[in-house]
C-alpha positions in Angstrom: 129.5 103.1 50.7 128.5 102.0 47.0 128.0 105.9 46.5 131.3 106.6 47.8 133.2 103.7 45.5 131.3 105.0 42.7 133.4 108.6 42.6 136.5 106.3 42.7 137.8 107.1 39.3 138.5 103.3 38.7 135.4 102.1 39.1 132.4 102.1 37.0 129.9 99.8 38.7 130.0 98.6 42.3 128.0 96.5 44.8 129.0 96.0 48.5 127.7 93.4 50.5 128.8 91.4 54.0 129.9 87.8 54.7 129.8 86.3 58.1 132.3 83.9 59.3 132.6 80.8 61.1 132.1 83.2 64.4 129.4 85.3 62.9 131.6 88.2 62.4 130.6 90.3 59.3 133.1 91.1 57.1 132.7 94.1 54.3 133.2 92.6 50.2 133.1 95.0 47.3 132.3 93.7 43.9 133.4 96.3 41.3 133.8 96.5 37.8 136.7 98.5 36.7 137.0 101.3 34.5 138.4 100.1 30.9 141.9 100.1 31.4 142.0 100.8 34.9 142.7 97.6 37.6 141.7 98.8 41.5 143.7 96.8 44.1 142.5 96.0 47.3 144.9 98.9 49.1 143.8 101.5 46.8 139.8 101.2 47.3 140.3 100.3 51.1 142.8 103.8 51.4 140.1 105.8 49.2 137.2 104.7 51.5 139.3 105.0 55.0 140.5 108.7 53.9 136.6 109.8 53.2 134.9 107.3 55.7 137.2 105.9 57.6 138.7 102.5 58.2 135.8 101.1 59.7 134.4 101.0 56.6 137.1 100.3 54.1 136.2 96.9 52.6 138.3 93.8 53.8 137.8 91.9 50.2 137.6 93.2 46.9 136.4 91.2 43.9 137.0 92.6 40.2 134.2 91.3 38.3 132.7 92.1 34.5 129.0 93.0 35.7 126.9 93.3 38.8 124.3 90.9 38.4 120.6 92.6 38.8 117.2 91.3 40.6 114.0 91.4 39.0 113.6 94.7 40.8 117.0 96.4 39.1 119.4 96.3 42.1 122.5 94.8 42.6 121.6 90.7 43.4 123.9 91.0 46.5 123.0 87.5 47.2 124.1 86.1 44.2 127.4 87.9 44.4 128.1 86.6 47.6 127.6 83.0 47.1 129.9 83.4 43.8 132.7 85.7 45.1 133.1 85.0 49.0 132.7 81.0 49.0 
């Protein structure tokens, strides 16, 4: 899906990860960072991604944030995003 929000033409950087609730049920979060000038709202990435992938993939949070934090490795630190962004 991070390919997908990547030719979104607000976003420059993106990282999707999941966050299980209080009955284990995983729910889809996108960190992005926007394009300069450009500010995504939730209904616009979640109607991009349902009209390409449909809605079982459309993300149910969506966190605008300056950078995706890295690993050691170069990817996106998904766990470090979702202890700061879905707390």
């Amino acid at each position: 899906m991070e390919e997908l929000l990547l030719s979104h033409p607000a976003v420059v950087r993106c990282a999707v990860f999941g966050r299980r609730d209080e009955e284990s049920v995983e729910h889809v979060h996108a960190a992005v960072v926007p394009a300069p000038g450009k500010h995504p709202s939730l209904e616009d990435v979640r109607d991009f991604v349902t009209a390409r992938k449909g809605r079982l993939y459309a993300p149910e949070a969506l966190h605008l944030v300056p950078e995706i934090p890295l690993t050691a490795a170069g990817k996106p630190d998904k766990k470090l995003l979702r202890s700061r962004l879905s707390g």
